[in-house]
C-alpha positions in Angstrom: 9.8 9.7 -15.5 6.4 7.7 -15.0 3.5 8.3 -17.4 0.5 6.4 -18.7 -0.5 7.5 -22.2 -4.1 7.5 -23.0 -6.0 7.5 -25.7 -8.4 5.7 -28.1 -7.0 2.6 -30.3 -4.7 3.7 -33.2 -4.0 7.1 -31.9 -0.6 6.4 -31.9 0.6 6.2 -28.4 2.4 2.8 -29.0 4.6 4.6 -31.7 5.6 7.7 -29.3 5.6 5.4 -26.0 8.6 3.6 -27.6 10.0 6.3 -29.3 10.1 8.5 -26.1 11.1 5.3 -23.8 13.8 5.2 -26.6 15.0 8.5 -25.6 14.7 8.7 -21.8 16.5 4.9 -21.6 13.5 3.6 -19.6 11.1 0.7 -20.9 7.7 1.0 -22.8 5.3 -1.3 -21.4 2.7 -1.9 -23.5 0.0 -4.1 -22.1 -1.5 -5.0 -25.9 2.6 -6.5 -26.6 2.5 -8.6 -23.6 -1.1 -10.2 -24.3 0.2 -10.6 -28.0 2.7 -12.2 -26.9 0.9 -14.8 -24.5 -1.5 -15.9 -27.1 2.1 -16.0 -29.8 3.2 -18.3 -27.2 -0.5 -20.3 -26.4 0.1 -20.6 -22.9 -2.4 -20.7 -20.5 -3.1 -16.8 -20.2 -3.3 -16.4 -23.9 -5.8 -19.4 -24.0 -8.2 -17.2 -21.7 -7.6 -13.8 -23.3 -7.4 -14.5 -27.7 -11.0 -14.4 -28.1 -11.8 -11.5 -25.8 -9.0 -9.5 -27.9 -10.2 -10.8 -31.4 -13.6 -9.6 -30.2 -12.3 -6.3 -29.4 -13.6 -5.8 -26.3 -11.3 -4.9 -22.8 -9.4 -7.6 -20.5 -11.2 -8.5 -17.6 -9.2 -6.2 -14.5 -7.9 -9.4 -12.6 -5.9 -10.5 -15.3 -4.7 -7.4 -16.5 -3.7 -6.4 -13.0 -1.8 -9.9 -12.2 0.5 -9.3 -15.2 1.1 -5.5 -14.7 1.7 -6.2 -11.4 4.7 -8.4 -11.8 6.3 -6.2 -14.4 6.2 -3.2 -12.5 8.4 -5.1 -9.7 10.8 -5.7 -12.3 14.3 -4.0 -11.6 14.3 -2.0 -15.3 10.8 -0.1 -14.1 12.5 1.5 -10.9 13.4 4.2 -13.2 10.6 5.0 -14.9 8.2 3.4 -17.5 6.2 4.4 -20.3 2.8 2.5 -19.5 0.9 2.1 -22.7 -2.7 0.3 -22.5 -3.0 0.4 -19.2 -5.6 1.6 -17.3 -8.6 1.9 -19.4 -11.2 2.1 -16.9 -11.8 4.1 -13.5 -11.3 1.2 -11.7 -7.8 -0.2 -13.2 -6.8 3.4 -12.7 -7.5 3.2 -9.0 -5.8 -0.3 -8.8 -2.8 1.4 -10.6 -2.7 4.4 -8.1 -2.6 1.2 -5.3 0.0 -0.6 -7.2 2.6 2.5 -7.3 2.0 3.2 -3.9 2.6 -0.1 -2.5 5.9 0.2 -4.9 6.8 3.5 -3.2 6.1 5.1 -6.7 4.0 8.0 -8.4 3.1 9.2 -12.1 4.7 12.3 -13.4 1.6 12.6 -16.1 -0.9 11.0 -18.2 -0.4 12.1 -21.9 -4.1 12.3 -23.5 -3.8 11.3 -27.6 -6.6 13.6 -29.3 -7.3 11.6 -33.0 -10.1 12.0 -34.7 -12.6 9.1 -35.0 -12.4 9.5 -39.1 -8.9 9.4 -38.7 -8.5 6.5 -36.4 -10.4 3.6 -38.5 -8.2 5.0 -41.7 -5.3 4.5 -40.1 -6.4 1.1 -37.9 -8.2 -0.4 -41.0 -4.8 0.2 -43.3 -2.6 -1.3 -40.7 -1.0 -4.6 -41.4 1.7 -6.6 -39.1 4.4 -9.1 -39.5 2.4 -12.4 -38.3 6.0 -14.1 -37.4 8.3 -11.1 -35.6 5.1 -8.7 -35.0 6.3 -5.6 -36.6 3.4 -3.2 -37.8 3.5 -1.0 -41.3 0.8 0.7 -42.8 -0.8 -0.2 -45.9 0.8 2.3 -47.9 4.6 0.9 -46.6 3.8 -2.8 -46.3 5.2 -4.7 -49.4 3.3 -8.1 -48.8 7.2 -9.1 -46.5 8.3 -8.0 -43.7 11.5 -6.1 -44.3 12.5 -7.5 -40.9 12.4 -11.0 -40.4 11.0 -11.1 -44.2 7.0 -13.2 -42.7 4.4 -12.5 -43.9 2.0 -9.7 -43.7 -1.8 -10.0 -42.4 -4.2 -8.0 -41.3 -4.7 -8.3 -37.0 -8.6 -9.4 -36.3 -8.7 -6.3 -33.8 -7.8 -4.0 -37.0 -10.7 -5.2 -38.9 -13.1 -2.6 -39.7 -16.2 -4.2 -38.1 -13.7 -5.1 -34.8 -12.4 -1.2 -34.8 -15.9 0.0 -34.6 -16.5 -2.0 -31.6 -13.1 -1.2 -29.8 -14.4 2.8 -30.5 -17.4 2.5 -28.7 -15.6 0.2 -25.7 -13.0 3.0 -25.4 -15.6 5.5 -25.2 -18.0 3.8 -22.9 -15.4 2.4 -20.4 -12.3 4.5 -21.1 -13.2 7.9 -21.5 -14.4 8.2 -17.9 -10.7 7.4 -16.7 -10.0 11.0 -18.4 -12.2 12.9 -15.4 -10.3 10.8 -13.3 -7.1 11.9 -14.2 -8.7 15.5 -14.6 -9.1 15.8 -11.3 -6.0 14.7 -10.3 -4.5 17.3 -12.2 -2.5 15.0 -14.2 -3.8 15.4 -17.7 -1.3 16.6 -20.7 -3.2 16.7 -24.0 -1.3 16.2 -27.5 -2.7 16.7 -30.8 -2.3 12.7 -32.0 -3.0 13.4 -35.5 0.6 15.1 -36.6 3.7 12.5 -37.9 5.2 10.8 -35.3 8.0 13.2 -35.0 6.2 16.6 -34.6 4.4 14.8 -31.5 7.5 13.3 -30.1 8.8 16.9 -30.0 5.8 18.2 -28.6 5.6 15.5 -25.9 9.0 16.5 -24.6 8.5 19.8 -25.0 5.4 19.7 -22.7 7.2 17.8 -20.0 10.1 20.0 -19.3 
């Protein structure tokens, strides 16, 4: 099973993408993860891309493609993946479509996250994460620790309410034409974004038997 999950920040699809890749044994690539993790680590990639993300605005496509590139080659993703941040424009999604071809692969779907805009800053602007292991609770679970690794809690500079505005108006400027793309590829598998985690987990593998 191949799918990209789309949809605009804090919809949720990082929380189903791992919880479905959970339950079909295949991995969850999630491009924001792997840029998170370059600028954790300060190397040379995550030099170039912190202060596009802490602006909020998208990865330049040469970038993004290099790394998704390499990880698609990878031996665990001949199975499937869960892709999860990428594409986000008309153009990354053609670069995709070129990538799984030259990899003698195809997408089952594209799972569309419908959240509402009200509902998005609430739950993006109550979100705090682990600043050592990276684990995310919401403001109403976080207890200043995390429970994991027991570091402390922050708030990301993308999850600021001032950045999450901006990051709104990039997804629906740049990313929301991808949609039509995928439309007319007859692709497209819309879930409602704004149940509990579970409900949409159930409906997401409802939809795709």
């Amino acid at each position: 099973m191949r799918l990209v999950l789309l949809g605009p920040p804090g919809s949720g699809k990082g929380t189903l993408g791992n919880m479905f890749a959970q339950s079909k044994n295949i991995p969850h690539l999630s491009t924001g993860d792997m840029l998170r993790k370059e600028m954790a680590g300060k190397t040379l990639l995550g030099e170039k891309i912190a202060p596009i993300v802490n602006a909020g605005k998208l990865i330049p496509d040469g970038l993004m493609i290099d790394v998704l590139k390499h990880r698609l080659a990878q031996k665990d993703c001949a199975g499937g993946f869960v892709l999860d941040g990428f594409p986000r424009t008309t153009a990354q999604g053609v670069a995709l479509d070129t990538m799984l071809s030259q990899l003698r692969m195809e997408l089952d779907a594209v799972l569309l996250f419908n959240v509402s805009k009200k509902e998005i800053v609430r739950r993006l602007s109550g979100r705090r994460v682990c600043i050592q292991c990276g684990k995310i609770y919401t403001v109403d679970y976080a207890k200043g620790v995390c429970e994991k690794c027991g570091g402390r809690l922050g708030v990301r500079e993308d999850d600021k309410p001032e950045v999450v505005e901006k990051r709104l108006e990039v997804y629906e400027r740049q990313t929301e034409p991808l949609i039509g793309y995928y439309r007319e590829k007859d692709v497209i598998l819309e879930i409602n974004g704004e149940q509990p985690p579970e409900k949409v987990l159930k409906d997401v593998l409802a939809i795709l038997k």
